[in-house]
C-alpha positions, -999 to 999 in steps of 0.1 A, spaced: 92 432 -45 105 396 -42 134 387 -60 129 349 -74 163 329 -78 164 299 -99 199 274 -95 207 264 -131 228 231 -139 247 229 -172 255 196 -192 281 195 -218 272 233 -225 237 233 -225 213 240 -192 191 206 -186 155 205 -186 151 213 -151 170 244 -153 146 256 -182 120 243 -158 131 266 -129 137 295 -145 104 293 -162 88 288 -127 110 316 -117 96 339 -144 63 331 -131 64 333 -93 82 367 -102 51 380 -122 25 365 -93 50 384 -68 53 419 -89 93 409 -82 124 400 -105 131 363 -120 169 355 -123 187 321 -129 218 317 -119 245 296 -141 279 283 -125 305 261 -138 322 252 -168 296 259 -199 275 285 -183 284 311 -205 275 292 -237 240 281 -218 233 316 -208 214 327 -238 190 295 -240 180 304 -199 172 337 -208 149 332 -235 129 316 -206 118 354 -196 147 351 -165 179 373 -162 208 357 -158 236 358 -139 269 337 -155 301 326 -129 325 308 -152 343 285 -136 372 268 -154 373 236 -134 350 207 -141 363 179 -114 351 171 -80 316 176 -63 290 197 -78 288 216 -44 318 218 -37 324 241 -68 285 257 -73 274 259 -33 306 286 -19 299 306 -47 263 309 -48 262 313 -12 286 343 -16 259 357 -42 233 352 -19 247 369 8 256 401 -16 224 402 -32 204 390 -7 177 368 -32 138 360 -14 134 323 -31 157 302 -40 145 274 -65 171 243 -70 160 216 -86 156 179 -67 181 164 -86 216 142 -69 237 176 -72 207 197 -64 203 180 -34 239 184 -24 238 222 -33 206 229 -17 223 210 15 252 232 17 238 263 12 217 256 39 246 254 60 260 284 46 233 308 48 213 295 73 183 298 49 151 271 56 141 248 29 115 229 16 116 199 1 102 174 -32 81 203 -41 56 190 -67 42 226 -73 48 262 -63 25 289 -58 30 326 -48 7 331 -19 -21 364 -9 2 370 21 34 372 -4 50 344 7 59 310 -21 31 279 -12 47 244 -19 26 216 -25 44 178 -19 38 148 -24 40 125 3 34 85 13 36 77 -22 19 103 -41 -18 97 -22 -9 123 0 -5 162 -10 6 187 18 12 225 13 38 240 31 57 281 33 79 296 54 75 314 83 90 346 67 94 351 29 131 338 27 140 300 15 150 275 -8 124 252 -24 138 224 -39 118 213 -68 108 177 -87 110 176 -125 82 184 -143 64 204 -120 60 233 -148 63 234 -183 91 249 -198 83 280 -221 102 305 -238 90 343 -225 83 369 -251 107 389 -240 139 370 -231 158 380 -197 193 403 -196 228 382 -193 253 393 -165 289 374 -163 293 381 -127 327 373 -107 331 360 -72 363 371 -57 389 354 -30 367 325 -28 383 292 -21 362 260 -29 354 238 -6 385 217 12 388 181 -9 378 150 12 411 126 20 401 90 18 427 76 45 410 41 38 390 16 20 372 -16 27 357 -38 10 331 -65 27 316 -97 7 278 -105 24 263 -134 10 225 -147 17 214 -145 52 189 -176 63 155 -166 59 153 -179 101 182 -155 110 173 -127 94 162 -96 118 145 -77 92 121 -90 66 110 -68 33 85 -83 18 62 -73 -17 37 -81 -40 3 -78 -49 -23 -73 -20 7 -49 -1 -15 -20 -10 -43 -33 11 
């Protein structure tokens, strides 16, 4: 029974769009998998955001965190990783966004979990195992892609599923993750700033050019 994680972010006390997203996608890969959808909510304002998540048919599982500043990974990817590694979750679903992207990075690090990337769609498989389609060379090129066991992350594009409220809404957990430090801060021991102007067309060593007939 495969145990479908979606990676929530929260804005001024509210999940985004692509949370709602993910953990409707969750709901659904869950039902395709005969498994368990949960979303996962960390940071400042996941508690109030909690209930709207779980209408989405996922459970959730809350980690307040009181602190707001610095990276989004440095605070969200040590703790989720520790969750991962006690509850031991198939899929993880994280959504393609700038902090997403950092998240997903880390806890790759972390847990030594494979990932796929800018999936544009996601599928539970006959051999039990998530298919992700993406988008390649410009959207005229759609691969599908799954792991070689059931375990990953899948990091997923907006819009890939519509976000829809389940009839029965998922159970809320505060959960707490214990002698956890967050991540080390970075120490800027320097900064420099360089003025470039225009570079002669004739000394240029790389040329970008566009415009109609590029397609061709």
């Amino acid at each position: 029974m495969a145990a479908i994680w979606a990676v929530g972010e929260v804005a001024d006390g509210r999940p985004t769009r692509l949370t709602l997203e993910l953990a409707t996608l969750a709901r659904q890969l869950a039902e395709a998998a005969g498994g368990r959808a949960t979303a996962v909510l960390i940071g400042a304002g996941a508690t109030d955001a909690a209930n709207e998540v779980a209408a989405h048919g996922a459970d959730v599982l809350v980690v307040a965190v009181g602190r707001t500043a610095g990276p989004a990974a440095s605070l969200v990817g040590p703790r989720l990783a520790a969750l991962v590694a006690e509850r031991a979750p198939d899929v993880l679903l994280v959504g393609a966004t700038p902090d997403g992207k950092d998240v997903a990075g880390m806890l790759v690090g972390l847990t030594d979990l494979p990932i796929l990337v800018n999936g544009a769609g996601v599928t539970w498989s006959e051999e039990g195992r998530p298919e992700v389609e993406m988008s390649t060379f410009g959207g005229r090129l759609a691969t599908r892609s799954t792991f070689a066991g059931i375990r990953g992350i899948v990091l997923v594009r907006p819009a890939t599923v519509v976000a829809e409220k389940a009839a029965t809404p998922g159970s809320i957990e505060a959960v707490e993750v214990a002698g956890l430090d967050d991540a080390p801060p970075v120490r800027v021991t320097d900064r420099v700033e360089e003025a470039a102007g225009g570079v002669p067309i004739e000394e240029a060593r790389i040329i970008v050019g566009g415009g109609r007939g590029v397609g061709s």
